[in-house]
mmCIF file of the N, C-alpha and C atoms, coordinates in Angstrom:
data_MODEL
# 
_entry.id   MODEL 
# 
loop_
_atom_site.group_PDB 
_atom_site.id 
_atom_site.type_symbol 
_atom_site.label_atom_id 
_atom_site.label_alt_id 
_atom_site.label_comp_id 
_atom_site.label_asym_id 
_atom_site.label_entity_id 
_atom_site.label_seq_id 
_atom_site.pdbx_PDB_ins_code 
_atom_site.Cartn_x 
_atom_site.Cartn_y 
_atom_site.Cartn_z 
_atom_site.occupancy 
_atom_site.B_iso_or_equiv 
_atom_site.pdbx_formal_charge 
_atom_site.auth_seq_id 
_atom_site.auth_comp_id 
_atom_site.auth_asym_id 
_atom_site.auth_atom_id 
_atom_site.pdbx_PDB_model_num 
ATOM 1   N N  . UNK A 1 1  ? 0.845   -1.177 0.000   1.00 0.00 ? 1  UNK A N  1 
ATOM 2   C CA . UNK A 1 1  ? 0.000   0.000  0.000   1.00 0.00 ? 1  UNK A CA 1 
ATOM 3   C C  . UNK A 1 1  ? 0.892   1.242  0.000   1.00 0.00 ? 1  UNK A C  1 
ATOM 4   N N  . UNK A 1 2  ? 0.139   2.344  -0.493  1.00 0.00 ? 2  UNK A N  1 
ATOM 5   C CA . UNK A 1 2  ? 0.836   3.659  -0.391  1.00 0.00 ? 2  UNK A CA 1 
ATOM 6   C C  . UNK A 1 2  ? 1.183   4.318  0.925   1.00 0.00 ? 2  UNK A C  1 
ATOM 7   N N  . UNK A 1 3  ? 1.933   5.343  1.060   1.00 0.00 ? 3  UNK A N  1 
ATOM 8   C CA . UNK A 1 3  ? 2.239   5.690  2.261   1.00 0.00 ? 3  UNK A CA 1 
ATOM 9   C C  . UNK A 1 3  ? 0.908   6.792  2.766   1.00 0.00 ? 3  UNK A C  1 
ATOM 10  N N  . UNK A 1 4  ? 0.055   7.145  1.730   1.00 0.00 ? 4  UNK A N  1 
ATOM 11  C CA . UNK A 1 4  ? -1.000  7.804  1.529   1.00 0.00 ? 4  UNK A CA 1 
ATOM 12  C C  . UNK A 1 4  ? -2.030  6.877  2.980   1.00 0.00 ? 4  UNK A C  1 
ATOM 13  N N  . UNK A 1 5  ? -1.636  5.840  1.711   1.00 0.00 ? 5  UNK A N  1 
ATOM 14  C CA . UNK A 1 5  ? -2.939  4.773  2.051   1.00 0.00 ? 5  UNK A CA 1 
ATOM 15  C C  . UNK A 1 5  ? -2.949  4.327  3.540   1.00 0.00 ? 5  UNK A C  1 
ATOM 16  N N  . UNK A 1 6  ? -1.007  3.676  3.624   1.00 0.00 ? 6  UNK A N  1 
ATOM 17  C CA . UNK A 1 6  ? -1.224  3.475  5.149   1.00 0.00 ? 6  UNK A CA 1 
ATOM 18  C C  . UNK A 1 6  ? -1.237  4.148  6.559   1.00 0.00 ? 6  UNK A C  1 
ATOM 19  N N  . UNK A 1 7  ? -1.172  5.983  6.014   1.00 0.00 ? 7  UNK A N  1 
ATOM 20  C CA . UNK A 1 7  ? -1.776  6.764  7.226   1.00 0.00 ? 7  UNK A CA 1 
ATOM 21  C C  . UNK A 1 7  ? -3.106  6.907  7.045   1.00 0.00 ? 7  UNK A C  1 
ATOM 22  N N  . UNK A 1 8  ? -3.887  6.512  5.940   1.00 0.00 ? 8  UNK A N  1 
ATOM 23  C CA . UNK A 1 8  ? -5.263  6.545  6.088   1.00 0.00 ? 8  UNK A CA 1 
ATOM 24  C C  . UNK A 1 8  ? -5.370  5.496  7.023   1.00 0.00 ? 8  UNK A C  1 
ATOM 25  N N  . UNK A 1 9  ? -5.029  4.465  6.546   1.00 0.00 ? 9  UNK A N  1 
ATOM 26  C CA . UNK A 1 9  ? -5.896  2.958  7.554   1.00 0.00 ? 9  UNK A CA 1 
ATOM 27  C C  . UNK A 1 9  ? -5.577  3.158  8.709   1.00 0.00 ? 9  UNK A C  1 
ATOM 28  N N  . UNK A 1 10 ? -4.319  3.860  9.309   1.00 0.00 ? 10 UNK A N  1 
ATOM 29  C CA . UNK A 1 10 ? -3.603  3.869  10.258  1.00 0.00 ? 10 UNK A CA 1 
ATOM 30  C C  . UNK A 1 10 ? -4.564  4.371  11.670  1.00 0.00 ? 10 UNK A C  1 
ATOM 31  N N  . UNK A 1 11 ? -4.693  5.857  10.481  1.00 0.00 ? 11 UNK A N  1 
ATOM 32  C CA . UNK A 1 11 ? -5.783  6.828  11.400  1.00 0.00 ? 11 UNK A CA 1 
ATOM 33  C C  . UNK A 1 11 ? -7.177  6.765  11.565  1.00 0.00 ? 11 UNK A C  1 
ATOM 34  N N  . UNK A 1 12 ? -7.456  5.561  10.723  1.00 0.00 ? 12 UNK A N  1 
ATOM 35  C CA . UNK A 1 12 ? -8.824  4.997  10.320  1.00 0.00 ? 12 UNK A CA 1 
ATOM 36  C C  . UNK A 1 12 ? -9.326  3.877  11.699  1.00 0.00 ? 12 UNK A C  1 
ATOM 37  N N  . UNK A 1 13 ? -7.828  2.834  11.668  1.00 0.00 ? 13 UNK A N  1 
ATOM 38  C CA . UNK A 1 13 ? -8.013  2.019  12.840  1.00 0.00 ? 13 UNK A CA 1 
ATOM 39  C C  . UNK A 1 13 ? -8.027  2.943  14.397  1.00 0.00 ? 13 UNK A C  1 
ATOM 40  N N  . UNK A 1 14 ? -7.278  3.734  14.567  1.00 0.00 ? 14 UNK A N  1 
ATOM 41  C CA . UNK A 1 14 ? -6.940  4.614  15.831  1.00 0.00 ? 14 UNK A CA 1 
ATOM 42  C C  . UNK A 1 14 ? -8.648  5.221  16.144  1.00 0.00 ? 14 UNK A C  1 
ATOM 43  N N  . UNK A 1 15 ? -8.932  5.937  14.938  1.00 0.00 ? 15 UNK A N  1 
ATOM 44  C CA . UNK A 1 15 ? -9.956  6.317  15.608  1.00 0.00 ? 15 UNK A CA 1 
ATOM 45  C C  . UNK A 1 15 ? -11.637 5.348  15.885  1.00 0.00 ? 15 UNK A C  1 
ATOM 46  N N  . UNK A 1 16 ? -11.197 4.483  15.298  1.00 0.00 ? 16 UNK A N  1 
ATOM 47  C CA . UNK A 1 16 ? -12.246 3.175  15.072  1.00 0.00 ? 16 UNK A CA 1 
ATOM 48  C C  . UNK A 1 16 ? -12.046 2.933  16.410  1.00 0.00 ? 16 UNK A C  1 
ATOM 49  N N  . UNK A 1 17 ? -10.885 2.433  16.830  1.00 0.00 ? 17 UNK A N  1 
ATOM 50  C CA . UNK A 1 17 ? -10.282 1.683  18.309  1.00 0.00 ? 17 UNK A CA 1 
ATOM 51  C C  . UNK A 1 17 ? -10.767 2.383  19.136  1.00 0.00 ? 17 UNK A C  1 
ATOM 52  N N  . UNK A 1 18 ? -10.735 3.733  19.367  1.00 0.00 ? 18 UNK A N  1 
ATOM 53  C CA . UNK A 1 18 ? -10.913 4.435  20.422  1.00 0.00 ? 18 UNK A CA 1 
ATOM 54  C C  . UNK A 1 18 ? -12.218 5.002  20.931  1.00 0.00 ? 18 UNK A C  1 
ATOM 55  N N  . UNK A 1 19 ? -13.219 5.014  19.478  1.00 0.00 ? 19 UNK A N  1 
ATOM 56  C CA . UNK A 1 19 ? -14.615 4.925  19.398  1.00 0.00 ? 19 UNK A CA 1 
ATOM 57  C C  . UNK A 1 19 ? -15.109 3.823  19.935  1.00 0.00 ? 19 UNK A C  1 
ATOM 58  N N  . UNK A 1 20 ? -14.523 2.461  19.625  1.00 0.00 ? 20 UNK A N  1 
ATOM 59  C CA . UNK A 1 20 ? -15.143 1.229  20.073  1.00 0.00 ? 20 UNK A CA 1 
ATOM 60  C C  . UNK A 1 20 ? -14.692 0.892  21.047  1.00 0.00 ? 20 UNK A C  1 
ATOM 61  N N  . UNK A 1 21 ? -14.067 1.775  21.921  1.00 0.00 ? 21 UNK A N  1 
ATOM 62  C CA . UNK A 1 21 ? -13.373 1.360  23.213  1.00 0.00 ? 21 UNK A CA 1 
ATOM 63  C C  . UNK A 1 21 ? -14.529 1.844  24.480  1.00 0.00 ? 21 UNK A C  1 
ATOM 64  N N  . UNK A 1 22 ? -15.178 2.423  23.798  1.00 0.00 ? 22 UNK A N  1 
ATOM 65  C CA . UNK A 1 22 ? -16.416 2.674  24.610  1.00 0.00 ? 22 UNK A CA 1 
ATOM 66  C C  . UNK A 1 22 ? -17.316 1.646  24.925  1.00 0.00 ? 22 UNK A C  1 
ATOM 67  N N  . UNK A 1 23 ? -17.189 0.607  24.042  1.00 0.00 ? 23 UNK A N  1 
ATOM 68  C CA . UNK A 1 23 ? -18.006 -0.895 23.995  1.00 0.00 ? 23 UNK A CA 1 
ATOM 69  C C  . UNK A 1 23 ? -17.147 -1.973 24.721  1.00 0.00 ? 23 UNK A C  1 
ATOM 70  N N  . UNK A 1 24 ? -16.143 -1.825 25.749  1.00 0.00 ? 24 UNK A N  1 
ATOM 71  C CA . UNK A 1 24 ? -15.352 -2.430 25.689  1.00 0.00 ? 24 UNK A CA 1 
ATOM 72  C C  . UNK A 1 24 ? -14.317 -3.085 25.051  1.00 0.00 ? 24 UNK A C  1 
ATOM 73  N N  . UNK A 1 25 ? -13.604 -4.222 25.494  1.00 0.00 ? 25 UNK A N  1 
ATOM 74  C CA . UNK A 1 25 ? -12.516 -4.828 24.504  1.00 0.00 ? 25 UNK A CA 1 
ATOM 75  C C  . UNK A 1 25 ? -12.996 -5.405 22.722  1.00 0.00 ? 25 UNK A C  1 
ATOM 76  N N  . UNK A 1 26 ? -14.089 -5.423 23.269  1.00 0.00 ? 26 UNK A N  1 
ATOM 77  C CA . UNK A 1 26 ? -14.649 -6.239 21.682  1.00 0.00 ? 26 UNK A CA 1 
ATOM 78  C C  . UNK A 1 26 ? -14.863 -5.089 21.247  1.00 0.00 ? 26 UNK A C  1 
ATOM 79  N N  . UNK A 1 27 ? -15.496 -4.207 21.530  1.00 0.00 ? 27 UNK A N  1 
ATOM 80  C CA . UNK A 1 27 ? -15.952 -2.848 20.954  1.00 0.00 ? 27 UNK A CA 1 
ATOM 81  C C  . UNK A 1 27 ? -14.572 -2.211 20.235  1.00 0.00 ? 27 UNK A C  1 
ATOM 82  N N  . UNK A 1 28 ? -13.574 -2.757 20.882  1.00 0.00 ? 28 UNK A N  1 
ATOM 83  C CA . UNK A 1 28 ? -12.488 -1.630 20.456  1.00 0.00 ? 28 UNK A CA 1 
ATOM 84  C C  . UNK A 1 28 ? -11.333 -2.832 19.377  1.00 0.00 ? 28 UNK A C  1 
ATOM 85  N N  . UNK A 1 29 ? -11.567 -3.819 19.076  1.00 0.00 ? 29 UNK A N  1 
ATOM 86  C CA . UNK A 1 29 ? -11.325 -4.422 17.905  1.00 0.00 ? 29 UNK A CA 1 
ATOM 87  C C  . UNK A 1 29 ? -12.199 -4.100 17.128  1.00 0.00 ? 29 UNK A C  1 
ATOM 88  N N  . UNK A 1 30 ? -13.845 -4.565 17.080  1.00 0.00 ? 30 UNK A N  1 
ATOM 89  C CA . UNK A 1 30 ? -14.487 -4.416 15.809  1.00 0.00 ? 30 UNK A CA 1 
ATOM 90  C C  . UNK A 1 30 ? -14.269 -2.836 15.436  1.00 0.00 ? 30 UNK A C  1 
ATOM 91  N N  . UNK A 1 31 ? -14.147 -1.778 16.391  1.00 0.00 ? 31 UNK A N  1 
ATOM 92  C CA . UNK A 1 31 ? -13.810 -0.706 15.797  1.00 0.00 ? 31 UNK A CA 1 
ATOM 93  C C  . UNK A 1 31 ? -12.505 0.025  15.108  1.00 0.00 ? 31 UNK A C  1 
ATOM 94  N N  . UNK A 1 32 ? -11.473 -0.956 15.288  1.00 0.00 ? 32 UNK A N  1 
ATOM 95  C CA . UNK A 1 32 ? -10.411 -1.309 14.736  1.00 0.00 ? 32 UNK A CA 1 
ATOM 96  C C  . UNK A 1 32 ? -10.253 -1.817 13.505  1.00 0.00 ? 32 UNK A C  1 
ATOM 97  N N  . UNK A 1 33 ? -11.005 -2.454 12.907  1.00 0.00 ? 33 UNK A N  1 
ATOM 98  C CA . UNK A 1 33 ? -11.266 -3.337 11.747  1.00 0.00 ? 33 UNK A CA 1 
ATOM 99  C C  . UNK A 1 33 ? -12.420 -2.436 11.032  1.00 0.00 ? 33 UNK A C  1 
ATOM 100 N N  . UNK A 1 34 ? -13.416 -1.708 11.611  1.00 0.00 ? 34 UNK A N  1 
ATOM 101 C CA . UNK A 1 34 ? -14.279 -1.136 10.312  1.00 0.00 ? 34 UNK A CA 1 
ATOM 102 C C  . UNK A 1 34 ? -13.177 0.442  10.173  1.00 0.00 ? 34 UNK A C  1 
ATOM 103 N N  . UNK A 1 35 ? -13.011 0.837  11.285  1.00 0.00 ? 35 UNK A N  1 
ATOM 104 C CA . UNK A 1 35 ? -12.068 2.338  10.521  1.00 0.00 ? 35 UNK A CA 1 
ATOM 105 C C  . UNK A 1 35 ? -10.732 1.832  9.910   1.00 0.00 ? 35 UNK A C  1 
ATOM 106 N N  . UNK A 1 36 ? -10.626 0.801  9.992   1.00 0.00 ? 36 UNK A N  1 
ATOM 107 C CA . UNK A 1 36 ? -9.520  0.224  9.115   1.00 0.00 ? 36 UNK A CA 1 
ATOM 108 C C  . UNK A 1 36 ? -10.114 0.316  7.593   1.00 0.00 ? 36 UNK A C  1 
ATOM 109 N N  . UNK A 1 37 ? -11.199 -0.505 7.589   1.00 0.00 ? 37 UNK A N  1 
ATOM 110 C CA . UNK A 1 37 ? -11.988 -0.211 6.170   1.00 0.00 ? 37 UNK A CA 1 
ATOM 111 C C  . UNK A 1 37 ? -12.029 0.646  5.581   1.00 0.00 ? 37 UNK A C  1 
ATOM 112 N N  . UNK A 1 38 ? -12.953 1.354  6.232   1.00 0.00 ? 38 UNK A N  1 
ATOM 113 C CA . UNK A 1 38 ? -13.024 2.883  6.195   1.00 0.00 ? 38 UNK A CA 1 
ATOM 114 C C  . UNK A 1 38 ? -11.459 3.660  5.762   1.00 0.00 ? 38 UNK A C  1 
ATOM 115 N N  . UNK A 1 39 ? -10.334 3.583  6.254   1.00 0.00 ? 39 UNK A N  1 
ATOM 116 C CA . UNK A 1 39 ? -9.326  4.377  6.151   1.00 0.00 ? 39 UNK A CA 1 
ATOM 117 C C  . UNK A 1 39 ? -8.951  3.994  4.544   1.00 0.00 ? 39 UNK A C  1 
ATOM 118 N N  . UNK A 1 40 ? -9.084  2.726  4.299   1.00 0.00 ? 40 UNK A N  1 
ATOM 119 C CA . UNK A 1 40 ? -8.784  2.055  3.248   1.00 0.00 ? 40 UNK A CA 1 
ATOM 120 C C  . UNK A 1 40 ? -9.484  2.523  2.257   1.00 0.00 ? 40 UNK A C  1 
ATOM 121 N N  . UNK A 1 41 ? -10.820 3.039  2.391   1.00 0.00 ? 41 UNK A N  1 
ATOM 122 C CA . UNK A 1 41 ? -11.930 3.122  1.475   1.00 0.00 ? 41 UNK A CA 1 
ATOM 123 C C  . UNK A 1 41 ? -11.105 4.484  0.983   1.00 0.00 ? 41 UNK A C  1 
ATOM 124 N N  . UNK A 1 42 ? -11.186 5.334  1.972   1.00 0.00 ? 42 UNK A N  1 
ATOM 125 C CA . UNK A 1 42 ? -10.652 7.045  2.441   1.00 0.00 ? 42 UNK A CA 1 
ATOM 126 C C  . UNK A 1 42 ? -9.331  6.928  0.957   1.00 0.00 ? 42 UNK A C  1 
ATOM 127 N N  . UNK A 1 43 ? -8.373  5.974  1.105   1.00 0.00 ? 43 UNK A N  1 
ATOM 128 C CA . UNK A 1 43 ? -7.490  5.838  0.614   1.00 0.00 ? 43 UNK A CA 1 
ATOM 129 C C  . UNK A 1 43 ? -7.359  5.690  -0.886  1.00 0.00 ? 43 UNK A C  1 
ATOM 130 N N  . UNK A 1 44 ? -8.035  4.712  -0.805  1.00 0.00 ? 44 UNK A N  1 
ATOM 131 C CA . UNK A 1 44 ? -8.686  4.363  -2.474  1.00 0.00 ? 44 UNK A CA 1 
ATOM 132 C C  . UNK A 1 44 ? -9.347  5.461  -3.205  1.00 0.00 ? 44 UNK A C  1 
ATOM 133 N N  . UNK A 1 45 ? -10.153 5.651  -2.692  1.00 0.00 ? 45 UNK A N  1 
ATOM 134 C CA . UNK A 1 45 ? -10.927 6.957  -3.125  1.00 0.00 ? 45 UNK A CA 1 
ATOM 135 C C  . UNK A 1 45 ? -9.990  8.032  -3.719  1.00 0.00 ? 45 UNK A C  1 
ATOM 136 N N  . UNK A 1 46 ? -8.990  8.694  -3.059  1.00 0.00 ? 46 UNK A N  1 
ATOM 137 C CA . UNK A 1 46 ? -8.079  9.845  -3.067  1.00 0.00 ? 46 UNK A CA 1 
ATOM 138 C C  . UNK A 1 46 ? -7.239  9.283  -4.022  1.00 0.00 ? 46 UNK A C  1 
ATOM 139 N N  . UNK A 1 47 ? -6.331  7.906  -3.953  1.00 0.00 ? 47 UNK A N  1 
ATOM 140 C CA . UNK A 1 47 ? -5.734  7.620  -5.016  1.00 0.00 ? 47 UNK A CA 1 
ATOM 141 C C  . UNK A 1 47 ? -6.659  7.626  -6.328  1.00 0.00 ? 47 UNK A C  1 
ATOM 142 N N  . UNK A 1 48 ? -7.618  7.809  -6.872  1.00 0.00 ? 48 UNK A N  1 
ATOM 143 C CA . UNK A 1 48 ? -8.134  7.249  -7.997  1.00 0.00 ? 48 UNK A CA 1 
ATOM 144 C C  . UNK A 1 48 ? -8.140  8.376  -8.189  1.00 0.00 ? 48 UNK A C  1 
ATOM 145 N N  . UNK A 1 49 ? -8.933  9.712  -7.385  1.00 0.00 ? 49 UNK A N  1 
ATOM 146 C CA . UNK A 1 49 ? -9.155  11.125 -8.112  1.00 0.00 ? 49 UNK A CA 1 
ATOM 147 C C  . UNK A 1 49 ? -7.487  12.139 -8.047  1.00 0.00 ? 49 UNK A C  1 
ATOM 148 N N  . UNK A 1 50 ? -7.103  12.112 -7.333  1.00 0.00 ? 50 UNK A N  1 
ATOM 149 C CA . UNK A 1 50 ? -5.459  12.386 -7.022  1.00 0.00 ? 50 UNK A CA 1 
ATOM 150 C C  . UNK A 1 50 ? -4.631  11.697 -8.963  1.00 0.00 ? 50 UNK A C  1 
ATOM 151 N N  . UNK A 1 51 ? -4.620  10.583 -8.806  1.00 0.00 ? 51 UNK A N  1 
ATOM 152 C CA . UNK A 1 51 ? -4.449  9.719  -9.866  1.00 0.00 ? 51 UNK A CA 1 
ATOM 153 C C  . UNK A 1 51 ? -4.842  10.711 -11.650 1.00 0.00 ? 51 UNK A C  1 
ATOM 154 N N  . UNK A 1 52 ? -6.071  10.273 -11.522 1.00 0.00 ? 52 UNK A N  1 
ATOM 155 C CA . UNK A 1 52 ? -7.042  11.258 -12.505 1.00 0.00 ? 52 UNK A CA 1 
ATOM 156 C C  . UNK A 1 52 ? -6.295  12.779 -12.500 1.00 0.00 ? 52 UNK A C  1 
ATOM 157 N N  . UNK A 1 53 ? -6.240  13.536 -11.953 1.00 0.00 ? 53 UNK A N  1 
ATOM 158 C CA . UNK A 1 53 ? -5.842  15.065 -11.620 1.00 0.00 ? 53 UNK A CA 1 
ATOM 159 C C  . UNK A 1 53 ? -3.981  14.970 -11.821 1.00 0.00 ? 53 UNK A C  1 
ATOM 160 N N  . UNK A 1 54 ? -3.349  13.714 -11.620 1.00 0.00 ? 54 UNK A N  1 
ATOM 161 C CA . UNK A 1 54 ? -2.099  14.142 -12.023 1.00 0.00 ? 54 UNK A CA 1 
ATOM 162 C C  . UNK A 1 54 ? -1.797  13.811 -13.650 1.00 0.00 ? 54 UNK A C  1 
ATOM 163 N N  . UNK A 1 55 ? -2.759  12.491 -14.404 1.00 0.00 ? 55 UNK A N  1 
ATOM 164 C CA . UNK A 1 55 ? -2.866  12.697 -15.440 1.00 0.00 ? 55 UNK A CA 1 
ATOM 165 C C  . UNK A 1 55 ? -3.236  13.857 -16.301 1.00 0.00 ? 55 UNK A C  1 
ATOM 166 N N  . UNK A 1 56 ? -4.199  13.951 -16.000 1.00 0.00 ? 56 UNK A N  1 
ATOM 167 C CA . UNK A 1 56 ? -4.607  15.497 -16.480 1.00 0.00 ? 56 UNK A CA 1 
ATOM 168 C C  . UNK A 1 56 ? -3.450  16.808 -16.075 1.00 0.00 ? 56 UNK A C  1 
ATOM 169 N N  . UNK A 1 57 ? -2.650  17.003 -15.176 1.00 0.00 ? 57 UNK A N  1 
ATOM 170 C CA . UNK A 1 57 ? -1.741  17.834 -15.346 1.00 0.00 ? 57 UNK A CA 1 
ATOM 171 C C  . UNK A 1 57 ? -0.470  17.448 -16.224 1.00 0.00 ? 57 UNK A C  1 
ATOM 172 N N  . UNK A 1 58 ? -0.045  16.339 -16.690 1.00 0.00 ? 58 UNK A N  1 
ATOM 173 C CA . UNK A 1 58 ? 0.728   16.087 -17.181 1.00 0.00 ? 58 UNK A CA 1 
ATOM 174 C C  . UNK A 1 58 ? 0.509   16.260 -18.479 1.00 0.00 ? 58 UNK A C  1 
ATOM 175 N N  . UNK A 1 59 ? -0.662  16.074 -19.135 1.00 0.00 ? 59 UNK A N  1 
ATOM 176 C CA . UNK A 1 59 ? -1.353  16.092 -20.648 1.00 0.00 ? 59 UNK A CA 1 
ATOM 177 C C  . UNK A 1 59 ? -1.493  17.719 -21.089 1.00 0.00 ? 59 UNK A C  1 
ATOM 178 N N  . UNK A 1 60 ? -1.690  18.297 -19.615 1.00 0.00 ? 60 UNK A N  1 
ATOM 179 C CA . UNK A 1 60 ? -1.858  20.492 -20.281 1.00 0.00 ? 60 UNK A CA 1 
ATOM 180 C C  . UNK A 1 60 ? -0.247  20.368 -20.139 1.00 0.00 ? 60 UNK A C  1 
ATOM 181 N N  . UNK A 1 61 ? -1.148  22.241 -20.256 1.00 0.00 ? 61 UNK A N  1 
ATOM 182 C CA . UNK A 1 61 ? 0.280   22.776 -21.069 1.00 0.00 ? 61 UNK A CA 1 
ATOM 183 C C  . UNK A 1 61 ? 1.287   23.555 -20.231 1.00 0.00 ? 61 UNK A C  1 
ATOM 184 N N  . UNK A 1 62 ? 1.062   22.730 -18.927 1.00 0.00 ? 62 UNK A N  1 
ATOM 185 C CA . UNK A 1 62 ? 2.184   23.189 -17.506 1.00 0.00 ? 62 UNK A CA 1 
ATOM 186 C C  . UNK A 1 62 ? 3.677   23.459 -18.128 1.00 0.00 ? 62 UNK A C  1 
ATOM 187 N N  . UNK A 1 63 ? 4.764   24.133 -17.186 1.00 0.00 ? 63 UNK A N  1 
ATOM 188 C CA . UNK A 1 63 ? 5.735   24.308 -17.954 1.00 0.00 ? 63 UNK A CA 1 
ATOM 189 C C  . UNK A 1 63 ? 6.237   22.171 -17.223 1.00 0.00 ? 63 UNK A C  1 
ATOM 190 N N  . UNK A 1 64 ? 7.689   22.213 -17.636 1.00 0.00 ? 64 UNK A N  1 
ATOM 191 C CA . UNK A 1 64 ? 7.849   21.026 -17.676 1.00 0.00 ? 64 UNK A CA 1 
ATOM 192 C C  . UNK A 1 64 ? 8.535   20.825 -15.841 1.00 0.00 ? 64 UNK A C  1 
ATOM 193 N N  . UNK A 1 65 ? 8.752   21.586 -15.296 1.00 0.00 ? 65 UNK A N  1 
ATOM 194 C CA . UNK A 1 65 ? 9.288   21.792 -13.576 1.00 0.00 ? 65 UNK A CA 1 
ATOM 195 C C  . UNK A 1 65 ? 8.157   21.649 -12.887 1.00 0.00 ? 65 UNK A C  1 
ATOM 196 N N  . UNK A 1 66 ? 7.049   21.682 -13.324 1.00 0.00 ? 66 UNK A N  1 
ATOM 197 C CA . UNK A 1 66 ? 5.473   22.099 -12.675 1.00 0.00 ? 66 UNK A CA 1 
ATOM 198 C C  . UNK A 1 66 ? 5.087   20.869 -12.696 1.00 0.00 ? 66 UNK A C  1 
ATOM 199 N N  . UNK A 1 67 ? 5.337   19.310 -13.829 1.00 0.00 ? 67 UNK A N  1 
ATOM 200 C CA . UNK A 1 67 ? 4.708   18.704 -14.238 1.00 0.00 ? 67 UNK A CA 1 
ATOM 201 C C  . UNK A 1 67 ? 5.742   17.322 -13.491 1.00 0.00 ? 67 UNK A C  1 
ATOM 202 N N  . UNK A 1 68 ? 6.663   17.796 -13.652 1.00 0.00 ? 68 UNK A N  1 
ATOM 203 C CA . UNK A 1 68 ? 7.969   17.015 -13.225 1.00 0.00 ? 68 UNK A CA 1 
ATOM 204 C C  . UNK A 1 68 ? 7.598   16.780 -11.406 1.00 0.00 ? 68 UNK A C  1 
ATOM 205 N N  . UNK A 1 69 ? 7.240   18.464 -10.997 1.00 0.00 ? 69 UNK A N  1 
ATOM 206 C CA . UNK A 1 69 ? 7.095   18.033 -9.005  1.00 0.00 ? 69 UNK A CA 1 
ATOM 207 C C  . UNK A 1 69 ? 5.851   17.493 -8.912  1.00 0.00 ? 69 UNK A C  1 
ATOM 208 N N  . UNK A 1 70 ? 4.537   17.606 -9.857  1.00 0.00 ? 70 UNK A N  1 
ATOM 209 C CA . UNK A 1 70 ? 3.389   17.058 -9.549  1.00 0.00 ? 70 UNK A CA 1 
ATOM 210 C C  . UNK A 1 70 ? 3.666   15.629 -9.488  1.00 0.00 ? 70 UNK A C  1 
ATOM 211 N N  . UNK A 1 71 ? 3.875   15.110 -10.518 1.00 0.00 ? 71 UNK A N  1 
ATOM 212 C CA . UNK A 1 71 ? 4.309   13.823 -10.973 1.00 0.00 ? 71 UNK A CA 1 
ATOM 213 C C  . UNK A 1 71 ? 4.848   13.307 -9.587  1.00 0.00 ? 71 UNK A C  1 
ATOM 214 N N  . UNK A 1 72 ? 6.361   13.875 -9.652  1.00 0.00 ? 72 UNK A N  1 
ATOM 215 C CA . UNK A 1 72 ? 6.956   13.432 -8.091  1.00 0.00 ? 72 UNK A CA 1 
ATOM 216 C C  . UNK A 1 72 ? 6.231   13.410 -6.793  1.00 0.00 ? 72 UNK A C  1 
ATOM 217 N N  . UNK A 1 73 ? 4.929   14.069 -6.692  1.00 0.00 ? 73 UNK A N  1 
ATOM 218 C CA . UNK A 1 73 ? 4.608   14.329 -5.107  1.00 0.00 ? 73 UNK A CA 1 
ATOM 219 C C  . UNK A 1 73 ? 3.442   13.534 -4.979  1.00 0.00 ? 73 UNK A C  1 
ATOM 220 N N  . UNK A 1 74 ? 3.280   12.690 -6.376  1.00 0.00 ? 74 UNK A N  1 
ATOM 221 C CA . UNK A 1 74 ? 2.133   12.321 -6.445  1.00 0.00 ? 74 UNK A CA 1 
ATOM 222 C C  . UNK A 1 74 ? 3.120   10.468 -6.624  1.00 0.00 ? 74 UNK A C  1 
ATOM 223 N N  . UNK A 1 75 ? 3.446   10.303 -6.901  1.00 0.00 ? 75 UNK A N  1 
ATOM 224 C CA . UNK A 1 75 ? 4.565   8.895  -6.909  1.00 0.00 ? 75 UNK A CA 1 
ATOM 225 C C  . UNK A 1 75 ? 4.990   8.837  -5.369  1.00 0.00 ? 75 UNK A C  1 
ATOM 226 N N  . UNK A 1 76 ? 5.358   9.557  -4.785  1.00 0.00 ? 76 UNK A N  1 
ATOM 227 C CA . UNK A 1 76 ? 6.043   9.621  -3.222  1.00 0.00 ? 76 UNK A CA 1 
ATOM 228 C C  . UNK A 1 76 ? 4.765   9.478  -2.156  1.00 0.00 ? 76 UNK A C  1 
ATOM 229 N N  . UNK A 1 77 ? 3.080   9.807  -2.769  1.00 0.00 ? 77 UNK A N  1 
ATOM 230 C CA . UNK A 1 77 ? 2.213   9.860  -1.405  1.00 0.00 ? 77 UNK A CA 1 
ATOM 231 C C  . UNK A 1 77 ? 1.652   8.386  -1.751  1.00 0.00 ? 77 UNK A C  1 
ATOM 232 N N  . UNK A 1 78 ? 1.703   8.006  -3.197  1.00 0.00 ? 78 UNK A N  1 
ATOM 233 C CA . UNK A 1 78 ? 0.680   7.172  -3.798  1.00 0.00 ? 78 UNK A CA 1 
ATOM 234 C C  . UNK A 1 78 ? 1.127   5.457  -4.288  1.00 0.00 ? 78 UNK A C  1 
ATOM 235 N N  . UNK A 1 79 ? 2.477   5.544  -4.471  1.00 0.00 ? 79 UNK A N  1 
ATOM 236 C CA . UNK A 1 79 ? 3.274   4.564  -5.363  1.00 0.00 ? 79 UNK A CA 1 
ATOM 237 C C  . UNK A 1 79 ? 4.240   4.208  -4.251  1.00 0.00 ? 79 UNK A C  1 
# 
């Protein structure tokens, strides 16, 4: 997974855990496992439109330094 992706799930499980910690110990696994989902979902989501939006900057008519750091910042959160 991306480094995107695994502070989504990361922060997805944390706050799942700590929500379901109100239900006790079981409460605070199953809430561990759906904001895990959830973070994952969070993740996916952003890579696909993130994804979409760096294609499209690479195809206009950016200068080539503009297209070069998008590219890069988008490989380093996502890849």
């Amino acid at each position: 997974m991306s480094l995107f992706g695994d502070l989504a799930s990361g922060i997805g499980q944390a706050l799942g855990a700590g929500i379901g910690s109100l239900g006790g110990p079981l409460g605070t696994m199953i809430g561990r496992e759906i904001g895990g989902v959830i973070g994952d979902f969070v993740a996916g989501a952003a890579d696909q439109f993130l994804g979409l939006a760096n294609d499209a900057a690479q195809e206009s008519d950016l200068p080539e330094a503009a297209k070069f750091v998008l590219n890069t910042a988008y490989d380093i959160g996502f890849n």
